[in-house]
Residue frames as a rotation matrix with the C-alpha (Angstrom) as fourth column:
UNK 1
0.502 -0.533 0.681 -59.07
0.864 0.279 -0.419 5.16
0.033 0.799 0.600 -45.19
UNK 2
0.349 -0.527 -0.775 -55.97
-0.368 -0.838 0.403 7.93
-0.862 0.145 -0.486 -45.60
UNK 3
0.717 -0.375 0.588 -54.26
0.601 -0.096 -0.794 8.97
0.354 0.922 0.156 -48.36
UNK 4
0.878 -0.414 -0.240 -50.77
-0.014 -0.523 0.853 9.33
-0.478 -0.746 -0.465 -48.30
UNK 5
0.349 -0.655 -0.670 -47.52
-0.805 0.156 -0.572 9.86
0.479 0.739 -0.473 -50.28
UNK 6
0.962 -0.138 -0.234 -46.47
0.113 0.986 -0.120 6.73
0.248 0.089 0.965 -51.41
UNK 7
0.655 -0.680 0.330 -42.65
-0.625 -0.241 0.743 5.70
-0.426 -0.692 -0.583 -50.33
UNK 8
-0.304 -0.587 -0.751 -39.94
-0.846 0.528 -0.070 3.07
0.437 0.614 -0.657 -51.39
UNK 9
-0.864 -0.021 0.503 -41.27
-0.357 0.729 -0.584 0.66
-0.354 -0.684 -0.638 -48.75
UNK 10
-0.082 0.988 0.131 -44.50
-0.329 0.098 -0.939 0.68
-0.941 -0.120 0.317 -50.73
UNK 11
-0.568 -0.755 -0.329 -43.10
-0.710 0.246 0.660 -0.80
-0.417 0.608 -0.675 -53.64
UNK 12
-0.932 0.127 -0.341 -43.92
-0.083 0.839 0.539 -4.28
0.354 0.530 -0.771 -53.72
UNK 13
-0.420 0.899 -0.124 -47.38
0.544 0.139 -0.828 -3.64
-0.727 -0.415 -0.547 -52.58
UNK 14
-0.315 -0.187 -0.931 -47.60
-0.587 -0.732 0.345 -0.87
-0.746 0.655 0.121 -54.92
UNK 15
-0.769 -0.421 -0.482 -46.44
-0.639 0.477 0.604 -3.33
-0.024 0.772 -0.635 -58.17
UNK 16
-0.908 0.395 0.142 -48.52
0.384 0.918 -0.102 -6.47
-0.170 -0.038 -0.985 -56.49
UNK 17
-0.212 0.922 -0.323 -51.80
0.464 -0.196 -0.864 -4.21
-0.860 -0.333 -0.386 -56.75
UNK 18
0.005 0.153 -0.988 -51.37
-0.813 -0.575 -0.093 -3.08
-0.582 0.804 0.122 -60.03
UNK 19
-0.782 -0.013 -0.623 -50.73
-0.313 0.873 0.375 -6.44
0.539 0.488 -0.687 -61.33
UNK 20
-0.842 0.539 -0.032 -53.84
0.366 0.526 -0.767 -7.62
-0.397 -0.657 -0.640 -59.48
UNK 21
-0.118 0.628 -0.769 -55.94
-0.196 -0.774 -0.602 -4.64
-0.973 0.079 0.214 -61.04
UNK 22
-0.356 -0.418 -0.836 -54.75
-0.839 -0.251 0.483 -5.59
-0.412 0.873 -0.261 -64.49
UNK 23
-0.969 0.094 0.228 -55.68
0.110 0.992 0.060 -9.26
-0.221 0.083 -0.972 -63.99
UNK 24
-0.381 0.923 -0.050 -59.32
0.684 0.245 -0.687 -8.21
-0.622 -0.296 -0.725 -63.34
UNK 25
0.426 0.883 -0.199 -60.00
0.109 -0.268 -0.957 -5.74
-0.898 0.386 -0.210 -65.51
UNK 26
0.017 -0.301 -0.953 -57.90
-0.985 -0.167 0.035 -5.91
-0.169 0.939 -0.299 -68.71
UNK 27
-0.235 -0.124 0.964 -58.54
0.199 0.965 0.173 -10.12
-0.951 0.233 -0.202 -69.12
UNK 28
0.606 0.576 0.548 -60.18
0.460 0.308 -0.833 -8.92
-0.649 0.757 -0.078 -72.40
UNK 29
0.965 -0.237 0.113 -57.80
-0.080 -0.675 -0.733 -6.66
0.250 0.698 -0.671 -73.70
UNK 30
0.135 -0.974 -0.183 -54.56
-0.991 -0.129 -0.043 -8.08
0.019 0.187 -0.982 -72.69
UNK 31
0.165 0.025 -0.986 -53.48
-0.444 0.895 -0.052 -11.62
0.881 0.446 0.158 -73.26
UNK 32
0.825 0.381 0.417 -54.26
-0.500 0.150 0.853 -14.27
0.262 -0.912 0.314 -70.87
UNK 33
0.392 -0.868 -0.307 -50.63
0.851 0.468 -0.237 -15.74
0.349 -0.169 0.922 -71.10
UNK 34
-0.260 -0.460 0.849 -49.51
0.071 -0.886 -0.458 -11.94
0.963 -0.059 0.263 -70.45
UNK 35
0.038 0.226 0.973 -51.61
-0.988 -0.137 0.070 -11.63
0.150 -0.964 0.218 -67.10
UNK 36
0.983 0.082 0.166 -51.16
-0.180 0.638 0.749 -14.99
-0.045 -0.766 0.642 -65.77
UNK 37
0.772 -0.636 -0.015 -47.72
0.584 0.718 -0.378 -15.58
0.251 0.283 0.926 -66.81
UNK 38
-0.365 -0.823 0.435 -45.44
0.774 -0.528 -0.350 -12.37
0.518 0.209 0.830 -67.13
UNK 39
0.256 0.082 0.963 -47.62
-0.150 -0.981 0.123 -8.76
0.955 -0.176 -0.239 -65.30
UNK 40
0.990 -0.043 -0.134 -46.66
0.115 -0.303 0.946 -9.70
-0.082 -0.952 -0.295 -62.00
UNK 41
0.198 -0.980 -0.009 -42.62
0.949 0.190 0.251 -9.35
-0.245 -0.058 0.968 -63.11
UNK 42
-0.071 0.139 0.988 -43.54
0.742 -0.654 0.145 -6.67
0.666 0.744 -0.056 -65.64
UNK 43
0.587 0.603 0.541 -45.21
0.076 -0.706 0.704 -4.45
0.806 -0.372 -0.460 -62.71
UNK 44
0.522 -0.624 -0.581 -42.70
0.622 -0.187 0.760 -5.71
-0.583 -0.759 0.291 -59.95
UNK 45
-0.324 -0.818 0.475 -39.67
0.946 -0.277 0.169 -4.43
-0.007 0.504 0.864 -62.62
UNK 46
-0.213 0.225 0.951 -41.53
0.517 -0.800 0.305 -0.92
0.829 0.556 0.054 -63.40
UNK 47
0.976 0.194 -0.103 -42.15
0.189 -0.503 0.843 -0.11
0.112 -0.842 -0.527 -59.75
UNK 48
0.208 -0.901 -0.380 -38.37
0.808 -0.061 0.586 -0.82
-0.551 -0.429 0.716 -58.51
UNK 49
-0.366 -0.742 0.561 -37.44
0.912 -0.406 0.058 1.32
0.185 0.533 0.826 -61.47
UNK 50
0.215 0.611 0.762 -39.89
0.180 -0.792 0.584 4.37
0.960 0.011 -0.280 -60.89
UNK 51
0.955 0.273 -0.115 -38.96
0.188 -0.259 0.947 4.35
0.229 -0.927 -0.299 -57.33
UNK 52
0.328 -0.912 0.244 -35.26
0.926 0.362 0.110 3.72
-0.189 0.190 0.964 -58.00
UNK 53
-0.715 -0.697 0.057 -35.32
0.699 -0.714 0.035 7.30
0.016 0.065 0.998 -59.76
UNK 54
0.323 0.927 -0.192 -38.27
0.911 -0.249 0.329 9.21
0.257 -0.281 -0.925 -57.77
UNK 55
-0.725 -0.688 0.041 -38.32
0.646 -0.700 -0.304 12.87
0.238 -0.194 0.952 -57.92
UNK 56
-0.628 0.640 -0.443 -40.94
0.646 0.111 -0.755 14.76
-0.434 -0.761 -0.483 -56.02
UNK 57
-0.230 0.386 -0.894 -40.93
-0.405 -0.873 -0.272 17.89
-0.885 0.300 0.357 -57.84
UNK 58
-0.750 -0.053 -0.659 -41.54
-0.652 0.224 0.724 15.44
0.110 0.973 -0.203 -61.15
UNK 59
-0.585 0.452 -0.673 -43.48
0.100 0.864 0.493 12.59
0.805 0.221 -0.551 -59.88
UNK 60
-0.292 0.796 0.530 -46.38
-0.934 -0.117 -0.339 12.13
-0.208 -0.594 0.777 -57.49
UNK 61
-0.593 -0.041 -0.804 -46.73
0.070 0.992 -0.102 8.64
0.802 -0.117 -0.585 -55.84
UNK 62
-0.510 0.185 0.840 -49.73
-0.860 -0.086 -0.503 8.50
-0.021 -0.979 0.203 -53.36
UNK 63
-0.875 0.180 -0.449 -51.17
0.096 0.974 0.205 5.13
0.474 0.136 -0.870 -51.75
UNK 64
0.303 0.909 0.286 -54.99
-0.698 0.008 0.716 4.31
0.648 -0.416 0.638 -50.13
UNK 65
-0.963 -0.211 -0.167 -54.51
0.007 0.601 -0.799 2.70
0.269 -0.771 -0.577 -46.41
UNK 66
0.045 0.962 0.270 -57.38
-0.880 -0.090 0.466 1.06
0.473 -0.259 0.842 -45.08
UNK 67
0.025 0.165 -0.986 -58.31
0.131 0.977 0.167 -2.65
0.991 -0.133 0.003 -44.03
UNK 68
0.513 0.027 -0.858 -58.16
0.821 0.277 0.500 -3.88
0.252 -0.960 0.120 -40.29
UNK 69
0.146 -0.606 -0.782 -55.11
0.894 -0.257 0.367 -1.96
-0.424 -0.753 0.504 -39.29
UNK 70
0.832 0.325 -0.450 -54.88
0.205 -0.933 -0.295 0.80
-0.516 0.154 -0.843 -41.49
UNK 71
-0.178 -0.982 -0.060 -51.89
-0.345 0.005 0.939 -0.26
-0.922 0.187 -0.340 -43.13
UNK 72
-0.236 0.086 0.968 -53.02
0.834 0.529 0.156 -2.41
-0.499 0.844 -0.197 -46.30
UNK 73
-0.836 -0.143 -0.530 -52.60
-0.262 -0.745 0.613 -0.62
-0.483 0.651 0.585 -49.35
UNK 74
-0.150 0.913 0.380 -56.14
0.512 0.400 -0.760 -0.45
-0.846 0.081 -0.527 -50.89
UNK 75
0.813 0.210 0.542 -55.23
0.580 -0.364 -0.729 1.84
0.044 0.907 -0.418 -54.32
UNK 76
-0.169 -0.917 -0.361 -52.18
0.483 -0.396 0.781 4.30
-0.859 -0.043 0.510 -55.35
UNK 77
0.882 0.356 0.308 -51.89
0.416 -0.283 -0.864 7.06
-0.220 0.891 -0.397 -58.08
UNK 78
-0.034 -0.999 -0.030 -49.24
0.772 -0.045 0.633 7.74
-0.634 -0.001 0.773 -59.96
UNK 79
0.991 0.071 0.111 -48.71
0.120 -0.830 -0.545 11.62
0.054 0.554 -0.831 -61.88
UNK 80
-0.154 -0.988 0.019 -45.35
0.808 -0.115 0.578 12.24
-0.569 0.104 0.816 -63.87
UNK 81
0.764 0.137 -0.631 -44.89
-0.189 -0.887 -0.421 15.95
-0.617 0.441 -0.651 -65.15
UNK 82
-0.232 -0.962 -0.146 -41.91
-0.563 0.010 0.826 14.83
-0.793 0.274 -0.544 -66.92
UNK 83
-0.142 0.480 0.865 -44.07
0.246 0.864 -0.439 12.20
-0.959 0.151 -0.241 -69.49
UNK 84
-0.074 0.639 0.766 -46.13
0.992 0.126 -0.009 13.88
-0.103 0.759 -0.643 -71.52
UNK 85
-0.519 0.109 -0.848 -45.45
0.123 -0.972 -0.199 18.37
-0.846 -0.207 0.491 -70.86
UNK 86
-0.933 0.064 -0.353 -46.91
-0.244 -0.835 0.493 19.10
-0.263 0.546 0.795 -73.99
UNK 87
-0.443 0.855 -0.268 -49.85
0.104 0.346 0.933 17.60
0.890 0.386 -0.242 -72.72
UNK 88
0.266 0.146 0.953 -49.54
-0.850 -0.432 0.303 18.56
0.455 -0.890 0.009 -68.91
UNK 89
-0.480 -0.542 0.690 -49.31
-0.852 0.476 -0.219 16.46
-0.209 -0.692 -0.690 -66.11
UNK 90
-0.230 0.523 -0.821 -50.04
-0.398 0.719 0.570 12.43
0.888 0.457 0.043 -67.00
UNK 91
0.145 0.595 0.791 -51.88
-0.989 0.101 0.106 10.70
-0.017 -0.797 0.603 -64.67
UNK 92
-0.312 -0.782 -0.540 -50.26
-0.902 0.423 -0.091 7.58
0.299 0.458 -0.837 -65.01
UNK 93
-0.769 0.260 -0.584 -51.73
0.421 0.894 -0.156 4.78
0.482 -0.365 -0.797 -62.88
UNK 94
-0.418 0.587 0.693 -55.04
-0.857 -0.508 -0.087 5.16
0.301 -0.630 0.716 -60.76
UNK 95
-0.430 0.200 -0.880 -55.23
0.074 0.980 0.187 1.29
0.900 0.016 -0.436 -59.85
UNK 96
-0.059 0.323 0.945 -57.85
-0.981 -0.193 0.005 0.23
0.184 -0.926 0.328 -56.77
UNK 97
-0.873 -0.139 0.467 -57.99
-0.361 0.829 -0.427 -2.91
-0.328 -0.542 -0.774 -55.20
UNK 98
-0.702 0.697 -0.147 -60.89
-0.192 0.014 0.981 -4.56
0.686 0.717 0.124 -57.17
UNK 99
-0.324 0.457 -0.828 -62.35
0.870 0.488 -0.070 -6.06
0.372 -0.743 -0.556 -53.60
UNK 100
-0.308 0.270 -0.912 -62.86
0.793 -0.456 -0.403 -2.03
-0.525 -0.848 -0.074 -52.74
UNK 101
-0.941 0.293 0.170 -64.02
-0.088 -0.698 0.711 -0.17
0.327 0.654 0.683 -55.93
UNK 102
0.144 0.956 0.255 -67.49
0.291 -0.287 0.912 1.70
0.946 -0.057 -0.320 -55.93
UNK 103
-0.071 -0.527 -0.847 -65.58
0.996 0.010 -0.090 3.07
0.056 -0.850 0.524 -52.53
UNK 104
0.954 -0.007 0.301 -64.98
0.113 -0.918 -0.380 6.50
0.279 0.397 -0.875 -53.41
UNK 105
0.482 -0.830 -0.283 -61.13
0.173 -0.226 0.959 5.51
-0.859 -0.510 0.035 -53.30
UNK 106
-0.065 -0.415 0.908 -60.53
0.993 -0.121 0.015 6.07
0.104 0.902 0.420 -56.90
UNK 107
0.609 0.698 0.376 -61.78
0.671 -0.706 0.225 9.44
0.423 0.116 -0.899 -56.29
UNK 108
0.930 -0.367 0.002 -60.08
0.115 0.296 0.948 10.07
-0.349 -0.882 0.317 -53.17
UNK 109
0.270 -0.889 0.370 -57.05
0.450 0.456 0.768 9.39
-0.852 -0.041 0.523 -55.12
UNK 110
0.112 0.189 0.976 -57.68
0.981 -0.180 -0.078 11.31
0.161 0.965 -0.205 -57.72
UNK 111
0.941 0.166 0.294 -58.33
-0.009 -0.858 0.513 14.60
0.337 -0.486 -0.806 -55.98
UNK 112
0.431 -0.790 -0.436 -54.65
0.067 -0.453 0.889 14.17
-0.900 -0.412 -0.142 -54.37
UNK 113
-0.019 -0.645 0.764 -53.15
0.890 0.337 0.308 14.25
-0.456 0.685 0.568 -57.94
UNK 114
0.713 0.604 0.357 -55.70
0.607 -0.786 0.117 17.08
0.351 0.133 -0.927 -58.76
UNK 115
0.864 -0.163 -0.477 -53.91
0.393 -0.376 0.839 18.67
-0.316 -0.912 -0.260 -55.64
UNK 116
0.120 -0.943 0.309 -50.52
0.669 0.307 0.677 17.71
-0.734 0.126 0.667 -56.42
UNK 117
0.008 -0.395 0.919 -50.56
0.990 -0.123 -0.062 18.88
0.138 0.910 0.390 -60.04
UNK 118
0.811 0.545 0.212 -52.32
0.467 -0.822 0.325 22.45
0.351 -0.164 -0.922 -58.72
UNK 119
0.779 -0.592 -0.208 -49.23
-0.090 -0.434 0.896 23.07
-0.621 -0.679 -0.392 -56.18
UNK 120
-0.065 -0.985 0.158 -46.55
0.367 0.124 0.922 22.16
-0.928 0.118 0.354 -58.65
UNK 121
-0.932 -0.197 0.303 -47.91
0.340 -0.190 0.921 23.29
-0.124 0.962 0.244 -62.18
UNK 122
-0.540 0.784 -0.307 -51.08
0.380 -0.099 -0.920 25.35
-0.751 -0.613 -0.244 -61.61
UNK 123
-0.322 0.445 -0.836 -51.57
-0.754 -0.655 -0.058 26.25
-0.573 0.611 0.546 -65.13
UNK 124
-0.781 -0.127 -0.612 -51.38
-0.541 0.628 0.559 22.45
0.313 0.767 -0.560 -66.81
UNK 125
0.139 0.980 -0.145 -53.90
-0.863 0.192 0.467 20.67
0.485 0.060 0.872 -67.68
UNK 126
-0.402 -0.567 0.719 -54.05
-0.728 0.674 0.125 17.23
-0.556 -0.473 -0.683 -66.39
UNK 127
0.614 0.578 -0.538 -54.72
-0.747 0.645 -0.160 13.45
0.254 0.500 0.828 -68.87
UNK 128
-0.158 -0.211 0.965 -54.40
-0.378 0.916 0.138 10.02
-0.912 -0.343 -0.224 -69.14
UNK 129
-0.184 0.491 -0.851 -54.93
-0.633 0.604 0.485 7.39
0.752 0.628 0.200 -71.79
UNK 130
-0.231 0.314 0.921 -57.23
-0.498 0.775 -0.389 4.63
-0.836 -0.549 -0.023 -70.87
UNK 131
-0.986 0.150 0.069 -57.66
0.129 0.444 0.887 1.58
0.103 0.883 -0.457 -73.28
UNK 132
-0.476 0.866 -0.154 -61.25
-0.769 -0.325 0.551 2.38
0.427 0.380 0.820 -75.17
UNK 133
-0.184 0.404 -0.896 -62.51
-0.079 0.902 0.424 -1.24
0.980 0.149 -0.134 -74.49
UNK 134
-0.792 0.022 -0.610 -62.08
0.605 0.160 -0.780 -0.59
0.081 -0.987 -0.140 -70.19
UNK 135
-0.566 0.599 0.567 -65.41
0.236 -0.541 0.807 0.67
0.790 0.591 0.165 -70.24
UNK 136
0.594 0.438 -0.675 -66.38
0.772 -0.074 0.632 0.85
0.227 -0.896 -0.382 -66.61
UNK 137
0.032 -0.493 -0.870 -63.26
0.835 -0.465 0.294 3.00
-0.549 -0.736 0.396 -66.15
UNK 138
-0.835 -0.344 0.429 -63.94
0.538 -0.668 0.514 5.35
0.110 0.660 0.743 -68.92
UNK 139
0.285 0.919 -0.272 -67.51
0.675 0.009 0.737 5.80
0.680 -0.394 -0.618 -67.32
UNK 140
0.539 -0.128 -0.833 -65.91
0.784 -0.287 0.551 6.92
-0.310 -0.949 -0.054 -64.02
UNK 141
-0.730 -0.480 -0.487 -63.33
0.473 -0.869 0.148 9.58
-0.494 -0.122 0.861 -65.60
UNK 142
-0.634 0.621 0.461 -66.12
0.244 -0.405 0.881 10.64
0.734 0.671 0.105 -67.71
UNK 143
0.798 0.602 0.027 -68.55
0.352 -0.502 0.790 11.26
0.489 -0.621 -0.612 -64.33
UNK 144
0.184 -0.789 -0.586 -65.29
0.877 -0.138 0.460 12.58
-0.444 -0.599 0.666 -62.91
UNK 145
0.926 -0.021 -0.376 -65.58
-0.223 -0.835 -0.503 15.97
-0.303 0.550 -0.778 -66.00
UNK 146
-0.302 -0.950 0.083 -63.00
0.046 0.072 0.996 14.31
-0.952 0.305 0.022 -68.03
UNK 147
0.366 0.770 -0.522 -62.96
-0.254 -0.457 -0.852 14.66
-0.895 0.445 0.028 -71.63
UNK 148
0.584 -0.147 0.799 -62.19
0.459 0.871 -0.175 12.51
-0.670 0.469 0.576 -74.39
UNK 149
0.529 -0.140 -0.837 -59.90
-0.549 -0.809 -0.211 14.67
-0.647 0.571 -0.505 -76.91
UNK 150
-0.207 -0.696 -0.688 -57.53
-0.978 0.170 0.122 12.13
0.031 0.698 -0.716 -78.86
UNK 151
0.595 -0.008 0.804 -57.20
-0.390 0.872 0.297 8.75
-0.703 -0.490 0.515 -78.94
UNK 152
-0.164 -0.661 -0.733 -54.51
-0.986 0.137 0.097 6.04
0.036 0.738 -0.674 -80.74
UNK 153
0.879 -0.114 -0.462 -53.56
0.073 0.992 -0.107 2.28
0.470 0.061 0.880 -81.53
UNK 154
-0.027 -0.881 0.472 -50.66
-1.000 0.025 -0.011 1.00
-0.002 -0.472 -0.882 -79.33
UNK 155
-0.225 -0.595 -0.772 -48.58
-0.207 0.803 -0.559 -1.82
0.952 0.035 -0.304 -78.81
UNK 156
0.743 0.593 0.312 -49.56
-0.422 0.052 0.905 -3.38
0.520 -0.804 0.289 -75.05
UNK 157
0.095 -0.686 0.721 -47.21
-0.963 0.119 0.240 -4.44
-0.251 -0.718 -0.649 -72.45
UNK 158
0.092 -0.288 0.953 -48.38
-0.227 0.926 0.302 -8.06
-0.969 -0.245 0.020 -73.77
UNK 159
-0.723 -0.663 -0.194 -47.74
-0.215 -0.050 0.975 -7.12
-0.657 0.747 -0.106 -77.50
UNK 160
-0.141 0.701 0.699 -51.22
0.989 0.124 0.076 -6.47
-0.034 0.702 -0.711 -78.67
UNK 161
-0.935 -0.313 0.169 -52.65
0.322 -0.946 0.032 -3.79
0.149 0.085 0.985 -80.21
UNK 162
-0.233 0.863 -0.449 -55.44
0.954 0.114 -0.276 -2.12
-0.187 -0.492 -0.850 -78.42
UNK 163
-0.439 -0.178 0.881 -56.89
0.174 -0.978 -0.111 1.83
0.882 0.105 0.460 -78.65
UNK 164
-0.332 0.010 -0.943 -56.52
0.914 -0.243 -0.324 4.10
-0.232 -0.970 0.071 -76.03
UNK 165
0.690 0.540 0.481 -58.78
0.394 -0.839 0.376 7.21
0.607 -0.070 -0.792 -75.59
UNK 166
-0.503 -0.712 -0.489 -56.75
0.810 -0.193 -0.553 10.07
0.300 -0.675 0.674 -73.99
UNK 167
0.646 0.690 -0.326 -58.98
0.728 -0.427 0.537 11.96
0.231 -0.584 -0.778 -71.37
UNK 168
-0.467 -0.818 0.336 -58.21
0.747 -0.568 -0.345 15.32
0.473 0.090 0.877 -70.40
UNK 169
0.391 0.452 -0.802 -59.22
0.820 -0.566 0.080 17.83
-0.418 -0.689 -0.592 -67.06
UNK 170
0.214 -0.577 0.788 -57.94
0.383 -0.693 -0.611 21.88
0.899 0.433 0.073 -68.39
UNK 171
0.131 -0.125 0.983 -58.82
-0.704 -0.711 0.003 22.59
0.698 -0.692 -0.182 -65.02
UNK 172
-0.615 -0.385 -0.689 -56.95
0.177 0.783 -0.596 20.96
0.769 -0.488 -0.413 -62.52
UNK 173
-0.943 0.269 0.196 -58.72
-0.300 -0.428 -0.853 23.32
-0.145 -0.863 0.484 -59.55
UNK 174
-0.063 0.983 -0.173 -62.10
-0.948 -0.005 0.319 22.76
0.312 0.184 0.932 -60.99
UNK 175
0.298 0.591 -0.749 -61.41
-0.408 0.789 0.460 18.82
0.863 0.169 0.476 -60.60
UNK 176
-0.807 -0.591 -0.019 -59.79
0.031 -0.010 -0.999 19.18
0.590 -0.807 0.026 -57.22
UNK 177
-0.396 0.891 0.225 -63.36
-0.823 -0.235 -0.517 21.82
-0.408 -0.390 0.826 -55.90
UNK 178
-0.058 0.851 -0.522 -65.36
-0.718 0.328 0.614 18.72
0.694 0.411 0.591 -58.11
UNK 179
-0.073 -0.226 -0.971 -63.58
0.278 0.931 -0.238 15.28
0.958 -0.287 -0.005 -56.47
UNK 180
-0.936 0.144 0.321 -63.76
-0.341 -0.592 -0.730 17.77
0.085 -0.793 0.604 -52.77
UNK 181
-0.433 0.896 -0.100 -67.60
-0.808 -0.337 0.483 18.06
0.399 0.290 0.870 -53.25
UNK 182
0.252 0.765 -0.593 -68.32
-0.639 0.592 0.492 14.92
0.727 0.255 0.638 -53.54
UNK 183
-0.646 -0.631 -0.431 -66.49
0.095 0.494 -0.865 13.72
0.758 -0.599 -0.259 -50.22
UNK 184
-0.877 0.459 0.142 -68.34
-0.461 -0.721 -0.517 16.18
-0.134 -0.519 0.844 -48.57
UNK 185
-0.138 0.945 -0.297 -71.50
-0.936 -0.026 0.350 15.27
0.323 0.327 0.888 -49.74
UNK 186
-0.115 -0.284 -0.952 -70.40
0.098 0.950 -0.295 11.20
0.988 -0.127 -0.082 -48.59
UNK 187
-0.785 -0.452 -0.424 -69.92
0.432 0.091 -0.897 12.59
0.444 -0.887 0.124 -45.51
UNK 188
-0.777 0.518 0.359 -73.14
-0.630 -0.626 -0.461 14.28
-0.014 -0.584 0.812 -44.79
């Protein structure tokens, strides 16, 4: 597996794996007419646009290659310093291929954002929101040294209302030297 910035050509692979990711783990918490009917448009429409006006020194787009050839896209993270500043950089997407989680490519992917955020804004923290109710992935940023600090009700892409917990790293280096570590340690 590499990890590499993501491109425009990685679009609709991009989009089609996030809609996939959504299908499988948010059946309880978004509507099943929403994921069978409408998140593959929803996700195709929000990629084109996010790639449409990519800026490097704002956004961080990297994908997981793996599979036979080393081409299939196998996860992608997305960090936008422009989102959320008076919360640091957001970690926006961290979607894996459900057929390869428990990989260490969520990780993997994580650690280049880590990276990313270090070289372009080495003082900001870094968060996300994750709905409260994805409870496998609030596990993982939680063994990852995230930290719960806020959380709200929102409106969902399929027009429920769900709460989201918003996780939060102060140190970006610390979770760079943590998500590092634990390659290492994979590898020995």
């Amino acid at each position: 597996m590499t990890v590499r910035p993501a491109t425009s050509s990685d679009c609709h692979a991009i989009a089609a794996l996030h809609a996939t990711s959504w299908r499988s783990t948010y059946r309880n918490i978004l509507s099943d007419d929403y994921l069978d009917h409408h998140v593959v448009d929803d996700r195709r429409d929000l990629w084109e646009a996010r790639f449409t006006k990519f800026d490097n020194r704002e956004h961080h787009i990297a994908v997981a290659l793996g599979g036979d050839a080393g081409t299939d896209v196998l996860g992608f993270v997305c960090v936008l310093l422009d989102e959320e500043p008076e919360y640091g950089a957001l970690l926006d997407n961290l979607h894996v291929s459900p057929a390869h989680h428990r990989n260490g490519i969520g990780r993997r992917l994580m650690a280049s954002a880590a990276h990313w955020v270090q070289a372009m804004q080495p003082d900001w923290p870094m968060h996300l929101w994750v709905y409260e109710q994805n409870l496998k992935t609030v596990a993982f940023y939680r063994s990852a040294g995230g930290v719960s600090v806020d959380h709200r009700v929102i409106v969902t892409p399929a027009g429920n209302r769900a709460v989201v917990l918003r996780f939060e790293w102060r140190d970006t280096a610390a979770l760079a030297r943590l998500l590092d570590a634990s390659f290492e340690r994979q590898a020995v």
